[in-house]
C-alpha positions, -999 to 999 in steps of 0.1 A, spaced: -177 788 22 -215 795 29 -238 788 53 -273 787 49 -298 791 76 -338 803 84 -320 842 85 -297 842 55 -264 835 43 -230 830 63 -198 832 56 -176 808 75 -144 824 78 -113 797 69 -98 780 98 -60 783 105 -47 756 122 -29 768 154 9 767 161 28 754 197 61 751 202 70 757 164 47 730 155 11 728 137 -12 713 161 -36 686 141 -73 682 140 -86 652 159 -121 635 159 -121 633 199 -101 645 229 -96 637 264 -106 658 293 -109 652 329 -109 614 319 -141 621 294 -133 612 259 -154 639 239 -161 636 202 -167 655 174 -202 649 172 -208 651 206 -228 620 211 -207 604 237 -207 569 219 -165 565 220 -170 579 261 -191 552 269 -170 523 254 -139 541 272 -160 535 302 -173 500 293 -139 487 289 -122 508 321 -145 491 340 -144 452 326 -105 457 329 -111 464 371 -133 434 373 -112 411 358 -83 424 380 -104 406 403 -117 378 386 -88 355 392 -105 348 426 -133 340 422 -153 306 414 -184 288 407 -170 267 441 -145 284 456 -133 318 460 -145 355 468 -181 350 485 -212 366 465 -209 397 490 -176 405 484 -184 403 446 -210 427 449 -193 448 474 -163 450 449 -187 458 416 -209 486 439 -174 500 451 -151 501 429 -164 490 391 -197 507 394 -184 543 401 -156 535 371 -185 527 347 -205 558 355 -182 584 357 -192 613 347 -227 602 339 -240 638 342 -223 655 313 -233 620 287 -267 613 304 -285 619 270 -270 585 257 -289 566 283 -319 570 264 -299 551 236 -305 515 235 -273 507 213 -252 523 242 -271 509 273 -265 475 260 -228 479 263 -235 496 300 -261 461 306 -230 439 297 -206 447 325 -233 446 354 -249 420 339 -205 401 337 -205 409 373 -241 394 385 -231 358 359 -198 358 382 -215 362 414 -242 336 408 -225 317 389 -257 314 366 -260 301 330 -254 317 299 -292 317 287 -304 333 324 -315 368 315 -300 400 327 -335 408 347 -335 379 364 -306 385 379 -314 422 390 -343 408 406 -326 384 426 -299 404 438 -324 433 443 -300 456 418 -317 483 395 -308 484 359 -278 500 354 -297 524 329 -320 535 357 -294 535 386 -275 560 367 -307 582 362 -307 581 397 -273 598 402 -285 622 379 -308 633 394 -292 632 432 -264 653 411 -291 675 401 -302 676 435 -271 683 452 -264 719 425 -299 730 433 -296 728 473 -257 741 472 -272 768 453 -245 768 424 -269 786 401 -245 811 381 -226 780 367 -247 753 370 -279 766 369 -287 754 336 -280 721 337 -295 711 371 -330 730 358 -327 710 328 -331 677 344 -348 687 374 -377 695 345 -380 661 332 -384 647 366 -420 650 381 -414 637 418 -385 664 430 -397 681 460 -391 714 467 -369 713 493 -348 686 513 -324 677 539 -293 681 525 -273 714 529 -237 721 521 -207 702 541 -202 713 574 -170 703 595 -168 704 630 -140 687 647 -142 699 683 -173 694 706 -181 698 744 -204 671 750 -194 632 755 -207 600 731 -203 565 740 -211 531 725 -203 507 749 -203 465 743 -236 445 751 -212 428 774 -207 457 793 -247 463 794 -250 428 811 -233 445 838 -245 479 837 -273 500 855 -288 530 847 -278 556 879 -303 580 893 -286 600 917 -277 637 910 -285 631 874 -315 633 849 -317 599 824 -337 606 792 -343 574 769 -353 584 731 -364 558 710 -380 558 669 -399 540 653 -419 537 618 -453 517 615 -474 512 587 -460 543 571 -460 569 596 -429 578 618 -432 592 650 -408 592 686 -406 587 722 -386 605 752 -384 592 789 -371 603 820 -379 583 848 -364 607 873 -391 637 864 -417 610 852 -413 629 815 -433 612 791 -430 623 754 -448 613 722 -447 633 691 -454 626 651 -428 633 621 -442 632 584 -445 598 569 -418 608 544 -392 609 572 -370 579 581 -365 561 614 -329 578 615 -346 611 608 -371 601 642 -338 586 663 -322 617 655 -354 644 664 -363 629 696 -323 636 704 -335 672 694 -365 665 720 -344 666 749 -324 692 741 -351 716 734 -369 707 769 -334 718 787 -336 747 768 -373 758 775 -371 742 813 -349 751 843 -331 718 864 -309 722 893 -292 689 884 -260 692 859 -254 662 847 -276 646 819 -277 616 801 -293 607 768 -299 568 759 -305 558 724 -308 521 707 -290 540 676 -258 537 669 -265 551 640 -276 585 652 -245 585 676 -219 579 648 -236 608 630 -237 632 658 -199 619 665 -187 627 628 -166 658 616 -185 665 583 -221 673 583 -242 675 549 -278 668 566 -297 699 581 -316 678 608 -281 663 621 -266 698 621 -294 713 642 -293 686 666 -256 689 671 -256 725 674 -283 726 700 -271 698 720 -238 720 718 -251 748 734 -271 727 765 -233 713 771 -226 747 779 -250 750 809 -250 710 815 -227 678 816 -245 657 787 -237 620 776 -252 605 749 -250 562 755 -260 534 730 -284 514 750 -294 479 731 -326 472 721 -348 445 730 -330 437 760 -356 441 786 -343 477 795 -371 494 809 -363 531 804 -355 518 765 -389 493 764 -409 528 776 -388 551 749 -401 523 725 -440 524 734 -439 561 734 -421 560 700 -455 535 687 -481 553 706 -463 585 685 -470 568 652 -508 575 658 -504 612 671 -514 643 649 -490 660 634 -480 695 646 -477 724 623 -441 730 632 -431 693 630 -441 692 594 -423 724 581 -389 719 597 -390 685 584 -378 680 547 -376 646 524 -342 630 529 -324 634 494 -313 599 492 -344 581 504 -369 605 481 -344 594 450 -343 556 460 -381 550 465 -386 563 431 -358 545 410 -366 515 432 -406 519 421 -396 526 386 -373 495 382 -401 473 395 -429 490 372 -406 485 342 -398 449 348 -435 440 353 -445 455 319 -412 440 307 -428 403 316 -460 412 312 -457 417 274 -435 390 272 -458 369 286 -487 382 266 -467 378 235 -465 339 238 -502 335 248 -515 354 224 -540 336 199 -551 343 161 -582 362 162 -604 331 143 -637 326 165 -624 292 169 -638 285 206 -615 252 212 -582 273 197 -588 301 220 -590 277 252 -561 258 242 -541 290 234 -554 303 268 -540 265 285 -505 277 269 -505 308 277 -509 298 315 -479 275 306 -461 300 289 -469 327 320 -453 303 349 -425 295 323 -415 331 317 -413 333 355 -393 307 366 -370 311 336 -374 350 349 -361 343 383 -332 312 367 -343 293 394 -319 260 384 -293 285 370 -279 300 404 -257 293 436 -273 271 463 -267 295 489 -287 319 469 -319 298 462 -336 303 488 -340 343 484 -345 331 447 -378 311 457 -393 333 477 -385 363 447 -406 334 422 -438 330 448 -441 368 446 -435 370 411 -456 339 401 -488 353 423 -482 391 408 -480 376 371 -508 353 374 -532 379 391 -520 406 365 -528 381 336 -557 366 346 -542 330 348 -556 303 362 -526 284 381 -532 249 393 
């Protein structure tokens, strides 16, 4: 046998079937590997019905309790798909994420998210699949999985598995235009032991609490975000220490919690205090449970740790959960600072050792592109049913333009299956249709009486 290509002739050499055990092993038109069903032609098709029906088979497990009037509630329902059937259905997603470009496939991935949302809303038959991911603020499960793509990609490229890997993260970093260049995640740290002391305490035990000032130094650190731009705060009313400072407007409120934590410990470091003991309030339990954990994959947490470590060496540090909004005065300073931080300049140094949080940069753009996609998706839609015969008839042309006003507002509500869903969930729904109605109209040019 011959094989004809662009350089010539080949011969392909016969294949002998190999032998194990005594016994001719058999040629089969897929195999199993690592739970991925690959086939013969390498197009992934009989991997993602595997997956389809894995994952319809663990929702069903579940299905026995639940009801249109009784039953699970509609967040356990999507706490058990986004937990447990979601990961089943994208398994693996990186090695078959060419098929997700195929229509014929994505259906079949459309149907079990889309069984899942008809079971939490307990909507009709007829509602369609987008209404429902934009009521319950999901992203098509097409685009979702782009998205753990590409935070798969992102994860090879900063653990720097290029020898093996290299190949496969740089192809799909390439088709994606929004990457940056670096961020904040950085290969699993674990730390179990640490010298300094964390504490969340109840907001009973606030209501009969006061912040001591003798023979100790009280710093209050606060975040915040406004209008785009992140900045923090840092008080100490025992040195009257006022600090405001700017973080890029990529950065999160976590990110600014967690930085003006840094704050403090890099003014220990750079001043001299006679007093040991020092304690560092923060409204974030978030930041607290992060600094408190044993594995680390975010660089910013890591440095803030292991310079707070350090200080513990030469000081007593505490870090308390203080509660927000409680009329706290060291925390209702932290917070002004925090604002008036918002409107700062930037320094030089703040905006290089600050990088785009992997998850966030990923999210904002799957989120953006979901949205854009469903627009045009009802825009065309909409422009399909109000479209008129091109006839000079004046009197045709404003009566087609009358239904396709109709036809706009009826592509909406029928968008958002307004009449199709769960009482408990209407009200979310209506205010998804106002914003939806006003974006369609404006978009179309619809006059809406």
């Amino acid at each position: 046998m011959t094989y004809q290509s662009t350089y010539g002739k080949y011969k392909i050499p016969e294949f002998t079937l190999p032998i194990l055990g005594g016994q001719t092993l058999t040629l089969n038109d897929k195999a199993k590997y690592l739970g991925l069903i690959i086939d013969r032609k390498l197009n992934w098709g009989p991997n993602v019905v595997a997956r389809t029906q894995k994952a319809m088979v663990a929702f069903y497990c579940c299905r026995g309790a639940i009801g249109k009037r009784w039953g699970l509630s509609p967040k356990s329902i999507l706490w058990i798909y986004n937990v447990v059937v979601k990961p089943i259905l994208l398994y693996g997603v990186l090695f078959w994420r060419n098929t997700l470009n195929r229509s014929t496939l994505c259906k079949k991935l459309e149907k079990v998210q889309r069984t899942a949302l008809m079971t939490l809303s307990g909507a009709l038959k007829s509602t369609p699949s987008l209404a429902l991911n934009v009521i319950f603020n999901i992203l098509p499960i097409d685009i979702a999985a782009k998205g753990e793509v590409a935070g798969a990609a992102l994860r090879i490229r900063e653990l720097g598995i290029g020898s093996s890997c290299g190949w496969m993260q740089d192809s799909i970093l390439r088709e994606i235009d929004f990457i940056p260049d670096i961020t904040d995640y950085c290969t699993t740290i674990t730390i179990v032991d640490r010298n300094l002391e964390l504490f969340i305490p109840s907001r009973e035990t606030w209501e009969n609490y006061s912040v001591k000032s003798d023979n100790r130094l009280n710093f209050f650190t606060d975040g915040s975000k406004l209008d785009g731009q992140v900045g923090g705060g840092v008080y100490c009313p025992e040195l009257d220490l006022s600090m405001s400072f700017r973080l890029p407007d990529h950065c999160s409120v976590f990110q600014a919690e967690v930085s003006a934590i840094l704050e403090v410990s890099d003014w220990l470091k750079h001043n001299v205090s006679s007093v040991k003991f020092i304690n560092i309030f923060t409204d974030s339990q978030a930041a607290i449970k992060s600094l408190n954990s044993s594995t680390f994959n975010s660089r910013l947490v890591l440095n803030c740790l292991t310079s707070l470590m350090v200080m513990a060496e030469y000081f007593r540090i505490r870090i308390i959960w203080v509660p927000g909004h409680r009329d706290i005065q060291g925390n209702c300073i932290a917070d002004e600072l925090a604002r008036h931080g918002t409107t700062a300049q930037i320094l030089l140094e703040k905006e290089s050792n600050y990088e785009n949080p992997q998850h966030k940069v990923l999210k904002r753009h799957y989120s953006t592109y979901a949205q854009e996609q469903a627009q045009a998706q009802t825009l065309a839609e909409a422009e399909a049913v109000g479209e008129t015969e091109a006839d000079g008839e004046t009197d045709r042309e404003v009566s087609a333009s009358n239904k396709g006003s109709i036809s706009a507002l009826h592509v909406v509500l029928r968008y958002l299956a307004l009449n199709c869903i769960r009482a408990p969930l209407r009200v979310q729904a209506t205010r998804q249709m106002h914003s939806q109605t006003h974006l369609l109209c404006c978009s179309l040019q619809f006059k809406v009486c």
